[in-house]
C-alpha positions in Angstrom: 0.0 0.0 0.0 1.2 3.5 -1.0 0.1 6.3 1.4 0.6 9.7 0.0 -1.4 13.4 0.1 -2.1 15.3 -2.4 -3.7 19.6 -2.1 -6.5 20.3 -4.0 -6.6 24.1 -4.3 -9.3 25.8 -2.8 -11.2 29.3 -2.9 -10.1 31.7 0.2 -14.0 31.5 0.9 -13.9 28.2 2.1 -12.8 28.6 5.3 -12.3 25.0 6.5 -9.9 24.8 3.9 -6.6 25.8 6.2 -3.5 26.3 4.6 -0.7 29.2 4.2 -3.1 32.2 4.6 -6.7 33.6 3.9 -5.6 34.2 0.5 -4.4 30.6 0.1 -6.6 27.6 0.9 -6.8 23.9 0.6 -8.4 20.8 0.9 -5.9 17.9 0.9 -6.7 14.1 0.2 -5.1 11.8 2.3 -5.0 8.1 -0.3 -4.1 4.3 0.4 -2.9 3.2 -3.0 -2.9 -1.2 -3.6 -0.3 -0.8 -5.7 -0.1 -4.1 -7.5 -4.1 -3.5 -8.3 -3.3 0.4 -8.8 -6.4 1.3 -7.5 -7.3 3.2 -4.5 -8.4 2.0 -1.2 -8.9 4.4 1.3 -9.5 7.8 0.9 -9.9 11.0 3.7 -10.4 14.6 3.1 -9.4 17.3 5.4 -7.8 20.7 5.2 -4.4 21.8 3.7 -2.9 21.9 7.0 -3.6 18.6 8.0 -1.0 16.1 9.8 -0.7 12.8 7.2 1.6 11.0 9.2 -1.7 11.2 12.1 -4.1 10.8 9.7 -2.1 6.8 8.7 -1.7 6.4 12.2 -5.8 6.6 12.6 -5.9 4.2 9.5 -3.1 1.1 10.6 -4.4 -2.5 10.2 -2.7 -5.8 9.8 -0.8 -7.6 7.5 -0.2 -5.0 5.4 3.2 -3.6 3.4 3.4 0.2 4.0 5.5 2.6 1.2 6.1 5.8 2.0 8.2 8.9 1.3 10.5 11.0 3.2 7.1 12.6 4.6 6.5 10.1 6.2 10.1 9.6 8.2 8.9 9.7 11.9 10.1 6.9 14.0 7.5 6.6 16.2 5.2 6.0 13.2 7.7 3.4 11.9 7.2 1.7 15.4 3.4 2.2 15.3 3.3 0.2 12.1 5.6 -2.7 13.4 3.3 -3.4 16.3 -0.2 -3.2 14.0 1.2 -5.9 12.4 2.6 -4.8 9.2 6.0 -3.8 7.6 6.9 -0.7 5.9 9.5 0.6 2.9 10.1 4.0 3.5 12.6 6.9 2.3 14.7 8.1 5.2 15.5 12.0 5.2 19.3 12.8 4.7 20.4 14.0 7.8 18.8 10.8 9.7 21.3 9.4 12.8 21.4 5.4 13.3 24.0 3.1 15.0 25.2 0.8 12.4 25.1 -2.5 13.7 25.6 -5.0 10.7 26.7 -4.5 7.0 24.9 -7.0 4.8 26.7 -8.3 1.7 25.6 -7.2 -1.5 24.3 -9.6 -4.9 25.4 -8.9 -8.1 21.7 -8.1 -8.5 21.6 -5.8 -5.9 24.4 -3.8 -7.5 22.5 -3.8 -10.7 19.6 -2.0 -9.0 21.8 0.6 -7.6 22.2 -0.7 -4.2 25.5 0.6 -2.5 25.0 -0.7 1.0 22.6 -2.8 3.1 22.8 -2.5 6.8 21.0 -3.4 9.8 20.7 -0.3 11.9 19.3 1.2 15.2 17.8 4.0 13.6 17.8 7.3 15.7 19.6 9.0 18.3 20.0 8.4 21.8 17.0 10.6 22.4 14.8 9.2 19.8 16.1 5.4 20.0 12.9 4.8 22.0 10.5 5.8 19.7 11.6 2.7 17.5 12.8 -0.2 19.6 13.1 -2.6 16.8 16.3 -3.1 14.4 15.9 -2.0 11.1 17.5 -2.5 7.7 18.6 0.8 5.9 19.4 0.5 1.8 21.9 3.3 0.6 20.8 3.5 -3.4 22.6 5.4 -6.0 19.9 6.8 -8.5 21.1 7.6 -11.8 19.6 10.2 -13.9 18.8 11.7 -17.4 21.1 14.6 -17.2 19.2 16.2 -20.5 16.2 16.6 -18.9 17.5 18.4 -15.0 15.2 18.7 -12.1 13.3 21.9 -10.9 14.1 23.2 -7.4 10.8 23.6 -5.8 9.3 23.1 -2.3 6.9 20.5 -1.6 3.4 20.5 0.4 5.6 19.3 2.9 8.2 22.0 3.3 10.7 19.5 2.3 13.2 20.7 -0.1 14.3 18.7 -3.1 17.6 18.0 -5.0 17.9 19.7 -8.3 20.6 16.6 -9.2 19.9 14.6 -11.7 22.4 12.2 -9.9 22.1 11.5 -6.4 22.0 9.2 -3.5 18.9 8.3 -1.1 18.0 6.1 1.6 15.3 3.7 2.4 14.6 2.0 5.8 12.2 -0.9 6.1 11.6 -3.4 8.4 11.6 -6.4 6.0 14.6 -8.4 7.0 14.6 -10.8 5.0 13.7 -9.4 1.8 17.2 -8.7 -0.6 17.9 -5.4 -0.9 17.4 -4.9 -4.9 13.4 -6.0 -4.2 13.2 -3.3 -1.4 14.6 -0.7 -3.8 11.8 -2.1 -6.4 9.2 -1.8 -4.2 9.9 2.1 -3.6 10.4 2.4 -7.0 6.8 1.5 -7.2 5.7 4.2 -5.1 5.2 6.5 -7.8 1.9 5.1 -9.0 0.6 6.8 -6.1 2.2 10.1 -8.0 0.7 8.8 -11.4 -2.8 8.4 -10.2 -2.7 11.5 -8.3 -2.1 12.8 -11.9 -4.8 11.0 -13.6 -7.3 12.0 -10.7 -6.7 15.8 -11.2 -5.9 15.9 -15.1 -8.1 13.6 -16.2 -11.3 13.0 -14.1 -11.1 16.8 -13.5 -10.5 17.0 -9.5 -8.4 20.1 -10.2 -11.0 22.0 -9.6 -13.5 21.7 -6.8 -17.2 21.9 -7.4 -18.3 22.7 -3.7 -17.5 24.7 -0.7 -18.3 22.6 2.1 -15.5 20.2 3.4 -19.0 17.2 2.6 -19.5 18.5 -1.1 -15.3 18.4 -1.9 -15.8 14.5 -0.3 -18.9 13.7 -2.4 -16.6 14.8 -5.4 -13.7 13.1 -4.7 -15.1 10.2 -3.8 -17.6 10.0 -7.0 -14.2 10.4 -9.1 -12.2 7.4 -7.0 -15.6 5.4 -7.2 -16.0 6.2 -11.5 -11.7 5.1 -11.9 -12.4 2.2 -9.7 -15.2 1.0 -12.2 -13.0 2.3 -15.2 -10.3 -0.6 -14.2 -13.3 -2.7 -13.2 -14.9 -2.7 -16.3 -11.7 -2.8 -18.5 -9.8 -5.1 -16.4 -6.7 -2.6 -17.5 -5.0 0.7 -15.4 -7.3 3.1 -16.5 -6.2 6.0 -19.0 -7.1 9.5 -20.8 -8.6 7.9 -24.0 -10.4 5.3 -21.9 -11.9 7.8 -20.3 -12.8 10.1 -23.5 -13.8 7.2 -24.9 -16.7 6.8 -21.9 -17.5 10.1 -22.2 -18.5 9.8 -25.8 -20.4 6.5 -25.6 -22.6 7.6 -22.4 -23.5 11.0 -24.6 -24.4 9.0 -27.1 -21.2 9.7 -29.7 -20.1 6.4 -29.4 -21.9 3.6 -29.9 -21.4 -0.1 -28.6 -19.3 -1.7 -31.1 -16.9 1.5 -31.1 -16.2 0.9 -27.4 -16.0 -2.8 -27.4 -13.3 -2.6 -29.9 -11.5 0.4 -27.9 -11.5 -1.9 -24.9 -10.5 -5.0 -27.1 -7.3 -3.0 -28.0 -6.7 -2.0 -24.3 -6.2 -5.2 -23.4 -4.5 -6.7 -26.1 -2.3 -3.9 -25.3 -2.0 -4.9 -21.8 -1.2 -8.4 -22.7 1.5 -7.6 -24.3 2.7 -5.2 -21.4 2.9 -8.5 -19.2 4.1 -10.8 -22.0 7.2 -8.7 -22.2 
């Protein structure tokens, strides 16, 4: 499961929407993303200003396999998941302190995914080692770039800034240890779907912009959107896309008729096929 937030700007009118200032409001959407079904789970809506590590602490169950970003990087959430009975693959934040306590050997695969260390840690200072009691494993992985096409400085929603290097070198705790390291670097590779479908939710199925003021109407939307991509992929049996969703449109006005869209979805998943063939 991905757990991310996204804002969803809102009018300085609707006051519940707390953010930067009266002039800047918004309503944030706090998603649990099955990955491997890439389709959403569990959605909340509150305001900008809202706490997402407290709002996946309210939301914890078992047996589940937490990725998250550096947003995310609070040891005593780490420690919450552990004892719900689930696991998590996480990005650390650069300037996070552990006591190195074992340095795994690495597979040629491993290498091959970028993978530069593996060690088992005791993540925190002396002051924080009690928020997270349990050993961790911490993968140092080298992520290399298209230097044609360099990054934008810019701030994110969380105040968190972000290289500009097309070249550089992150960190990923987790508390799978057993699991090689190149499979844990997969897995957070994985977390951008959550970043994709955030994309497809605004761009596409038009959850850029809000239709109500109340904090119930911007739910009602947002739900209605996750509920008509859910029965997109549903209906399909493929990750659901812009000319998919054109190609809806057209048939439930009545400018495309049945054969048009059986044959649209036919070619979707022959597509598809082919994805997992290769």
């Amino acid at each position: 499961m991905a757990v991310d937030g996204t804002l969803l700007n809102a009018l300085p009118k609707m006051l519940w929407a707390l953010w930067i200032d009266n002039e800047h409001r918004a309503a944030k959407l706090h998603l649990e993303f099955d990955i491997l079904k890439t389709a959403p789970v569990n959605a909340i809506i509150t305001d900008g200003n809202a706490n997402e590590k407290t709002v996946l602490r309210n939301l914890l169950s078992r047996d589940k396999l937490y990725v998250l970003d550096a947003g995310y990087s609070e040891y005593k959430l780490f420690q919450g998941i552990i004892d719900a009975g689930s696991s998590f693959v996480g990005r650390l934040r650069d300037n996070a302190i552990w006591e190195a306590i074992e340095d795994r050997p690495l597979s040629d695969k491993d290498k091959k995914a970028g993978v530069q260390k593996d060690m088992v840690v005791r993540l925190g200072c002396k002051g924080k080692q009690d928020d997270l009691t349990t050993n961790v494993r911490v993968i140092e992985v080298f992520h290399k770039g298209d230097s044609s096409r360099p990054r934008k400085s810019r701030v994110s929603s969380k105040k968190a800034f972000r290289t500009t290097e097309t070249d550089y070198i992150f960190y990923i705790v987790t508390s799978l240890m057993d699991t090689p390291a190149e499979i844990i670097a997969l897995i957070y590779r994985y977390r951008w779907q959550i970043e994709l479908f955030f994309r497809w939710f605004k761009c596409v199925l038009g959850c850029k912009h809000l239709l109500s003021l109340s904090e119930n109407g911007v739910s009602i939307q947002v739900y209605c959107a996750l509920i008509a991509s859910m029965l997109i992929t549903l209906w399909t049996g493929c990750k659901p896309n812009k000319r998919t969703f054109e190609m809806l449109c057209l048939y439930f006005m009545g400018w495309a008729n049945d054969e048009e869209l059986a044959q649209h979805i036919k070619k979707l998943r022959e597509a598809e096929e082919k994805k997992k063939a290769f």
